[in-house]
C-alpha positions in Angstrom: -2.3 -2.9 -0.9 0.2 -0.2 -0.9 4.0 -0.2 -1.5 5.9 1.1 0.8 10.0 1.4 1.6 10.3 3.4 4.9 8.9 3.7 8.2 8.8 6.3 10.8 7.8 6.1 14.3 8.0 8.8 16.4 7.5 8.8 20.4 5.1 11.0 22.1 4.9 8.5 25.1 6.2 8.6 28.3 8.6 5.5 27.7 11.6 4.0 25.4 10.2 2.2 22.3 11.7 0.7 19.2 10.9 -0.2 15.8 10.1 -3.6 15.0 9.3 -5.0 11.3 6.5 -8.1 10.7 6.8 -9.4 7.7 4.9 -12.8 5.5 7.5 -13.7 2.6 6.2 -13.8 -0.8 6.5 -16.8 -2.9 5.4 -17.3 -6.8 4.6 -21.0 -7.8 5.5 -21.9 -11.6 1.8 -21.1 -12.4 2.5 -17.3 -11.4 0.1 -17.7 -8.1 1.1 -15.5 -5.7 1.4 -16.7 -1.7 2.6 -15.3 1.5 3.9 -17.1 4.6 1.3 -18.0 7.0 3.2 -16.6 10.0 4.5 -13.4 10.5 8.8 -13.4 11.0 9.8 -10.8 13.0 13.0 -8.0 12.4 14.3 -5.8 14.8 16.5 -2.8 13.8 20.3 -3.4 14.9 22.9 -1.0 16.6 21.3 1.5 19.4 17.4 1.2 18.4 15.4 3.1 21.3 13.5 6.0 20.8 13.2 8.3 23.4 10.4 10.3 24.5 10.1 13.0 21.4 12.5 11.2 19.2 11.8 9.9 16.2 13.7 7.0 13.9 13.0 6.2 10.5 13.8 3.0 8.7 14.5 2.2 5.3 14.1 -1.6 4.4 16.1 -1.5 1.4 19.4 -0.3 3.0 18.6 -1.8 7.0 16.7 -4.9 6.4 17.4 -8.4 4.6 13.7 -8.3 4.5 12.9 -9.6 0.8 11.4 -7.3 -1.4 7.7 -8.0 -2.3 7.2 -9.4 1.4 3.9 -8.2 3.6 4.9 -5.8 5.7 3.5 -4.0 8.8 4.5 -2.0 11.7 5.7 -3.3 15.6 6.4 -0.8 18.2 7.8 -2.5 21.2 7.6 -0.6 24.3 10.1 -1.1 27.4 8.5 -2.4 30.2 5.1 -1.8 28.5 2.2 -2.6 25.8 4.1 -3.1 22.0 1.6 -2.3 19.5 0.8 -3.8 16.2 -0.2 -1.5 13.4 -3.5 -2.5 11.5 -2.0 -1.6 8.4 -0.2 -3.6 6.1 2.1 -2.9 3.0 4.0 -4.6 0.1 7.6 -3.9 0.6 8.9 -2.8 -2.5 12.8 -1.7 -2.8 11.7 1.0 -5.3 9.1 2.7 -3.5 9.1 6.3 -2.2 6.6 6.0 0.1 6.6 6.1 4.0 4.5 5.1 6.2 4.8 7.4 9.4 3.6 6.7 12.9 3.0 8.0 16.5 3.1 6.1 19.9 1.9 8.1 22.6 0.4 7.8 26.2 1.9 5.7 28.8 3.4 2.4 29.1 0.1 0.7 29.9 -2.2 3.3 28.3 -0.8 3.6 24.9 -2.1 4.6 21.3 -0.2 4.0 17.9 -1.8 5.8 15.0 -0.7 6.3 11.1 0.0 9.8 10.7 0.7 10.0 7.5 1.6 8.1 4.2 3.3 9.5 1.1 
């Protein structure tokens, strides 16, 4: 699974959406076995978090989050008044990553798409 420290969404749609993080925990046992949680905890960006229609907003878990590092992360973009969309892909947070994993939401608030547009 790939490591990843930032996420970008950026809104093509024709409504107000916002950046969500779901995340599993990670948990060691004295053996060295490696778990997650079996639900995913939800974090929602503070401060003023909508994105308008083309705006973007990038996140950077290290500095914005108290997400723990080596937790299973993926992608939640809520739309206003609309269909939120869960990304299929999933990433190990890691607080000394480069990458980003960058999105698009487009379409309308019923009629919505959210593909990965790029990772790097």
């Amino acid at each position: 699974m790939d490591t990843v420290r930032y996420f970008k969404l950026m809104n093509q749609g024709a409504f107000v959406a916002q950046i969500v993080i779901e995340y599993k925990e990670r948990h060691v046992d004295a053996q060295g076995n490696v778990s997650y949680d079996a639900e995913w905890k939800t974090w929602y960006t503070e401060g003023y978090r909508d994105i308008l229609q083309y705006a973007e907003r990038t996140v950077d878990l290290m500095m914005d989050s108290p997400i723990p590092d080596g937790s299973q992360v993926r992608l939640y973009a809520y739309v206003a008044l609309g269909n939120s969309l869960t990304s299929t892909d999933q990433y190990i947070y890691q607080k000394t990553s480069a990458h980003m994993a960058v999105y698009e939401i487009s379409g309308t608030t019923l009629n919505d798409e959210l593909v990965r547009v790029s990772f790097g």
